[in-house]
N, C-alpha and C positions, 0 to 999 in steps of 0.2 A: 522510599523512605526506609531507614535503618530501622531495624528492630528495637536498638538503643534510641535513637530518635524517638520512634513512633510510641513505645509503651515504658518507657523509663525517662525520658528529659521530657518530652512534652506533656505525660502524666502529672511529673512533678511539677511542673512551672503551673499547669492549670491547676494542680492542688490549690499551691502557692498565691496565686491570682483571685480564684473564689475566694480564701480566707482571709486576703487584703479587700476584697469585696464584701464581705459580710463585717470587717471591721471598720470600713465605711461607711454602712448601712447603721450600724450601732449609734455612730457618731452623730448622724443624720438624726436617727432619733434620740438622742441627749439635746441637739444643738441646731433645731430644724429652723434657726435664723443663720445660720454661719454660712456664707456661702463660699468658706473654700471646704467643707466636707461636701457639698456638692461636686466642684469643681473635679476634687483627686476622687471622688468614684467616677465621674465620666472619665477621670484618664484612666481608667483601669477598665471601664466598659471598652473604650478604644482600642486597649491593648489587647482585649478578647472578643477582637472584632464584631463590637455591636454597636456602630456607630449612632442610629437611632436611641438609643436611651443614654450615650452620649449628648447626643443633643441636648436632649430636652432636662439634662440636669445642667449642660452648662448655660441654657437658658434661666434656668431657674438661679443662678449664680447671678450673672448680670440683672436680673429681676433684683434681688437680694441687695448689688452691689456695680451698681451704672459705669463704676469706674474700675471694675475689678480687669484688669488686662490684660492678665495671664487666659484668665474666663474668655476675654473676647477676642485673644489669638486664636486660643483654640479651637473658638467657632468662626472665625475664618475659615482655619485650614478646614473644617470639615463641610463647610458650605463651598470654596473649591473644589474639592473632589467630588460633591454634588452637580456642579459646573452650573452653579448659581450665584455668578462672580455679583451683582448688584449687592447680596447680602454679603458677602466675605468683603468685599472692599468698604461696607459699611463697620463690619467688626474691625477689620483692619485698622480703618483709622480713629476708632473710637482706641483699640490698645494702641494705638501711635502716641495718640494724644494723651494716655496715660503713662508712658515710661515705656512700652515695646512697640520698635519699630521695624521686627525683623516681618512681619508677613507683608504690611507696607512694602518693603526693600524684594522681599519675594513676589510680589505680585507686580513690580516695575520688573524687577530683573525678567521677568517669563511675561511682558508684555501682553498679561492680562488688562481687560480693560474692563470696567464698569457696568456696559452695556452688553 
């Protein structure tokens, strides 16, 4: 990895990411019923690869909000790359059944199955 890379662009993006993370956390505490400031800090745990606290705040999202679909994409796709297809095809179709139906559509197209 480049010098540039390594201590100037990926320094800045993780600057950048913490302080979207800490202004998540903020929100969380003004608005600790709202479950998409849950929601957009698990996409920001995701994107700084920590998919465990991922989880369990887009849990706490669908907790929040049964029909939030965006929430139960995204814990599809991360219950897939756990290769715990029973629980992602259960989010799947709960966001199907809310207005997204792309991990639905991903999870035929890659003939994943249920069991």
């Amino acid at each position: 990895m480049s010098f540039w890379r390594k201590q100037v662009i990926d320094f800045a993006l993780d600057r950048e990411t913490q302080a979207a993370i800490e202004e998540q956390r903020a929100w969380i505490n003004r608005e600790p019923a709202n479950p998409k400031c849950y929601y957009h800090l698990a996409q920001l745990y995701r994107v700084a690869f920590k998919p465990d606290e991922a989880l369990g705040l887009l849990l706490e999202a669908v907790r929040l909000d049964a029909d939030f679909a965006d929430a139960h994409a995204s814990l599809a796709e991360i219950y897939v790359l756990r290769d715990d297809y029973p629980s992602a095809w259960r989010h799947a179709r709960l966001a199907e059944a809310n207005g997204i139906p792309r991990v639905v559509e991903m999870l035929i197209r890659n003939e994943v199955t249920p069991t």
